[in-house]
N, C-alpha and C positions, 0 to 999 in steps of 0.2 A: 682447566676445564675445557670442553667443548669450545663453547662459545665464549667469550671476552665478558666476563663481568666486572663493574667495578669494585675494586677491591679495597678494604677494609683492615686497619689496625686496630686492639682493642690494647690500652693502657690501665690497668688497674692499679690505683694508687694508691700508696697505705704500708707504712713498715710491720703495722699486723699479719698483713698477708705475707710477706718475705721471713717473718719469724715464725708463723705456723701458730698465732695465735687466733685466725680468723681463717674460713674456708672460703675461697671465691666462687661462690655460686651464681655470680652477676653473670663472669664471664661462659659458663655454661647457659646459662639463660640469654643472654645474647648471643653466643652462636648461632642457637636452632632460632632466635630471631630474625638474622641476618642473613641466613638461608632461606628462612621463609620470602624474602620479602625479595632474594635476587641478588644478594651481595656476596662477596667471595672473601672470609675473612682469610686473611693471610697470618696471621700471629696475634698471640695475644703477651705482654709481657707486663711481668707484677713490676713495680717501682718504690723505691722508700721515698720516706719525706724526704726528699731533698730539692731545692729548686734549682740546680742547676743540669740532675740527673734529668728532674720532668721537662725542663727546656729542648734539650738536645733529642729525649727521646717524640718532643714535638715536632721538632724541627726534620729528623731524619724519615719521622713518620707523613706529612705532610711532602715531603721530597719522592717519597715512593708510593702514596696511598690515595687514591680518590674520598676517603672518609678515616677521619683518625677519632673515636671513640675512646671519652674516658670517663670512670666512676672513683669515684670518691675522693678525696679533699678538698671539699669546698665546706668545710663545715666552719667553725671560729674561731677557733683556737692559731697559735701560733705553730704550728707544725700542718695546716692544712694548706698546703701550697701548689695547688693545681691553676687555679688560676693567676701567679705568679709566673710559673711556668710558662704556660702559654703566649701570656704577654710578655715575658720574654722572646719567646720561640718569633712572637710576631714582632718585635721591636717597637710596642706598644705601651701606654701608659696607662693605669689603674687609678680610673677615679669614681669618687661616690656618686652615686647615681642617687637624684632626691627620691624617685617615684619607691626608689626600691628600699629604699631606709623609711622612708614613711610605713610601707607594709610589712616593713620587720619590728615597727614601731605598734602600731597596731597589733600584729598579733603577738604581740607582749602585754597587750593593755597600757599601753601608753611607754614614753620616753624613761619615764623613771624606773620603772619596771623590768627594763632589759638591760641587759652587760653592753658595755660599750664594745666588746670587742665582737659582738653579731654586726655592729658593723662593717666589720672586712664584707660582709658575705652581701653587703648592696655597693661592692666596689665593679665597675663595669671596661672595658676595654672599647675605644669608639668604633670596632668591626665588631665586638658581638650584642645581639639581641638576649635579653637574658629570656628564661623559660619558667613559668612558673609550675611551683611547688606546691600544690594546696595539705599536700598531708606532709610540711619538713620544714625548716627554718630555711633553706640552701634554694636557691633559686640553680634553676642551669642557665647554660651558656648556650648557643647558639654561632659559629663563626662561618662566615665564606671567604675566600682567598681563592682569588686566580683559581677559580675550577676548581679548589679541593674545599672540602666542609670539615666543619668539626664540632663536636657537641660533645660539652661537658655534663654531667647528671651526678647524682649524689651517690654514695656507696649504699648506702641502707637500701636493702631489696626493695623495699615496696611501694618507695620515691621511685627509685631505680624505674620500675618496672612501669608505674605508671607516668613519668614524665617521658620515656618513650613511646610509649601507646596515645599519651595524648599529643605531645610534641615532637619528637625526633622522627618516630616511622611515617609519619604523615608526610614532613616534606621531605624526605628522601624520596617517597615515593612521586611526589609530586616534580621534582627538581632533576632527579637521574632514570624515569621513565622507566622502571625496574621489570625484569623480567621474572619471575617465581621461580623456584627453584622445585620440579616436579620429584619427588619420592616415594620409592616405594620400598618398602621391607618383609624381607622373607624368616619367618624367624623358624629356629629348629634346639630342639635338644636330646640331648642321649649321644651326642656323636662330635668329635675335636674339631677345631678350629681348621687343622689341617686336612683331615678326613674329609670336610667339607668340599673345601679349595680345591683336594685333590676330584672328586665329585663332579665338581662343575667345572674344572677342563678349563676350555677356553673361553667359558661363559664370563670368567673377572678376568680375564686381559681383553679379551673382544668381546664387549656385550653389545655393542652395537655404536651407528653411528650416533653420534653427540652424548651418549649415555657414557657412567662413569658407573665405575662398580669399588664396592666396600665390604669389606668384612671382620666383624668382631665379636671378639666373646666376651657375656654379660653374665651375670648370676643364674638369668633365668633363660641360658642356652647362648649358641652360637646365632647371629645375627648378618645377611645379608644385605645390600641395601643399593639401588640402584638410582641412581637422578639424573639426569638432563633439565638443561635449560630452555629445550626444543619442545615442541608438542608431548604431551603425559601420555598421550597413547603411545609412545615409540617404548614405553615401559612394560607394557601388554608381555610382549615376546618374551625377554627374558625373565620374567617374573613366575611366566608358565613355561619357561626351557626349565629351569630353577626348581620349581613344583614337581616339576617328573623325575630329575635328576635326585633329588634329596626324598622321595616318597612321604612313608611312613613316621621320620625323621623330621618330617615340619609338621609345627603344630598350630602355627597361624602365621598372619600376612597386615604388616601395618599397626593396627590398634590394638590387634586383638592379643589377648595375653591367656597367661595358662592356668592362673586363677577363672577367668573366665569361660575357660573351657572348660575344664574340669569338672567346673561346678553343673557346668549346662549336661554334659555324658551325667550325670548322679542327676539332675531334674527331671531328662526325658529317661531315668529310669524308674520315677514316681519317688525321688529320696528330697524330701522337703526340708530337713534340718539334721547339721551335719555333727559332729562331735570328736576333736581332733585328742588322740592320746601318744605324746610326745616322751622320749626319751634322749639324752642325748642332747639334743638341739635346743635349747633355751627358748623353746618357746617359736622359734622360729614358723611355723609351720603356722600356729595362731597371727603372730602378727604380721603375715602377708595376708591372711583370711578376713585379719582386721583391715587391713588399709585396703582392701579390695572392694569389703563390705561400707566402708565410709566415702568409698569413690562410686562406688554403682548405688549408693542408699538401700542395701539389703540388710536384711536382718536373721540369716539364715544357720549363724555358727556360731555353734555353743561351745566350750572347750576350755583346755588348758592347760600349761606344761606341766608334766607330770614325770618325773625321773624315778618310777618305779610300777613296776607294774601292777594294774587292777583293776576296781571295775573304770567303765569310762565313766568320763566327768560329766556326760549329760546321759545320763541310764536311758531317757526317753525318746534319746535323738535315733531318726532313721537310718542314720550310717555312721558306723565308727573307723576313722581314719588313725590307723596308729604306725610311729616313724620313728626307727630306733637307730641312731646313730652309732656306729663304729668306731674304737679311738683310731684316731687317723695313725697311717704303717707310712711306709717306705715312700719317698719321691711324692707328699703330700699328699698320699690317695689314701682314700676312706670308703666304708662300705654302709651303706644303707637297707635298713630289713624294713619294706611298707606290704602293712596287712589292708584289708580296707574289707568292713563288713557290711556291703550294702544288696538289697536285693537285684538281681538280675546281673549286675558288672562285679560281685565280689571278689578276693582272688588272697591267698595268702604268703607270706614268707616270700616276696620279689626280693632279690637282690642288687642294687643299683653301685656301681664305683662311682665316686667323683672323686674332683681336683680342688685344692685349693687350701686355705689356714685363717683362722680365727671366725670374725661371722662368716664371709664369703664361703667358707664351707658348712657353714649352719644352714644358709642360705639356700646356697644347691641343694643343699639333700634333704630342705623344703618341696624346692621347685623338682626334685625328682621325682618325690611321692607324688605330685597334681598331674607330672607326667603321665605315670602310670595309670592313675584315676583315666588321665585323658584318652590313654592309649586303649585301656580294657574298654569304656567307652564305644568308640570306634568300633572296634571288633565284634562289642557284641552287635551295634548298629551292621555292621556287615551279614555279621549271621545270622537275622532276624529277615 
């Protein structure tokens, strides 16, 4: 980076995750955490049960890291060995802590009522402060050492999630004086990865000073993405170098998404309720409309897959959306037919390629129909 941030390992624990019978979604949630808040995670690395593998990878990670982050084994069983680990890492001894076996006791409804072996999980090390857990059996940890930290938290997301928000992000902020990590994102679709990059030149190797530049493709198009650690205005410049450069080709900037455009080009064209008629695509096309419609609380789309054709599934709806998908050809490309019957932006028989195999191409050739929704949009706003 630009500027010197302190940097961050994240250890995910768990022979689950090394077998592929569990997804780490902790680790992607602590990421965009970790950047919010100023920190530079440098790797994240899965781990099995093993207490001699979790030691080492303590030890090497506290050797190189301002913050070593880890979720999951502290649960009760004999395979949960995170905090083993650590106290090894730190040549420390594991003893029962009263305060914390009483509230393991407790929320058992008493002594007799719980398994002895929820005991492990009020055993303490005399450098960590544990953290509490109000919705999970697992307390976390809390460690300082010679300038590095470490905080243990539980695998289950929504421990996870909220023993950081209440305990971890607080004193990190408070302890390491964090700087934010400013971002901004340029999103675009209809045009490659490469196409882009070629596009904007020398805007992603020099975007400027203390900025760092990014780009990647997503389902719902190719994505820019700009941060520094410096002032958020020094983000201004290339975001609108960016903007001229890709035109037509962007279709929002940061939050905004192409469900939400789309839908706004068919509103200010007076089209109140929509009616999606799918071929091909499993439905895809409804359920981004759905989680779109359950994220903005609208109620606007009636619809649903339909792999043959006829009347649309809501007769009374203002605009019929229909997307027929292509069997995908040569080098993963597919072709997509979207009709779209609405007053003022209607438009028939578009032809759209994309890339890609199994949903991910369901998916795109979703996000290509809203495309064009967004596109006609536009246009007719120009022409008007």
């Amino acid at each position: 980076m630009a500027q010197t941030a302190p940097t961050a390992l994240l250890l995910s624990i768990g022979s689950e995750l090394l077998l592929g019978e569990t997804v780490d979604t902790n680790a992607a949630w602590l990421g965009r955490e970790l950047a919010r808040l100023g920190l530079d995670l440098r790797g994240v690395r899965q781990l099995p049960d093993d207490r001699e593998v979790i030691a080492r990878a303590f030890s090497s990670g506290m050797a190189e890291h301002d913050l070593v982050l880890a979720t999951g084994g502290l649960g009760p069983t004999h395979d949960d060995l995170t905090r083993e680990g650590l106290a090894d890492a730190l040549g420390e001894e594991l003893i029962e802590d009263g305060g914390l076996a009483q509230d393991l006791r407790d929320r058992f409804g008493g002594a007799g009522r719980m398994p002895v072996s929820n005991l492990r999980q009020a055993q303490l090390i005399t450098s960590a402060k544990p953290l509490d857990n109000p919705i999970g059996s697992a307390p976390g940890w809390w460690v300082e050492r010679e300038g590095r930290y470490m905080a243990l938290m539980p695998g289950v997301p929504a421990e996870m999630q909220q023993m950081w928000r209440d305990h971890v992000a607080p004193r990190l902020e408070r302890k390491l004086g964090l700087r934010p990590l400013a971002v901004r994102t340029v999103k675009t679709f209809g045009v490659g990865e490469s196409a882009v990059a070629e596009r904007l030149g020398d805007l992603l190797v020099a975007p400027g000073h203390g900025i760092d530049a990014g780009i990647y493709a997503r389902d719902d198009g190719v994505h820019l993405r700009f941060s520094t650690r410096l002032d958020a205005s020094r983000l201004v410049d290339p975001v609108r170098r960016a903007l001229s450069a890709l035109g037509d080709d962007v279709y929002g900037t940061d939050a905004q998404t192409l469900p939400r455009l789309a839908l706004a080009a068919l509103q200010r064209a007076g089209v109140a309720t929509l009616a999606s008629l799918e071929s091909g695509t499993d439905g895809a096309l409804l359920a981004i409309l759905s989680a779109h419609q359950a994220a903005e609380g609208e109620a606007r789309y009636q619809g649903g897959a339909l792999f043959v054709d006829g009347e649309p599934p809501a007769a009374a709806a203002d605009a019929v959306l229909r997307v027929r998908l292509a069997a995908q050809g040569a080098l993963g490309r597919s072709r997509v037919a979207v009709d779209l019957a609405a007053p003022g932006i209607g438009f028939e028989a578009r032809m759209v390629r994309i890339h890609g195999s199994g949903q991910q191409r369901l998916r795109r050739a979703a996000f290509a129909a809203l495309d064009l929704v967004r596109r006609a949009g536009t246009i007719g706003e120009r022409r008007a």
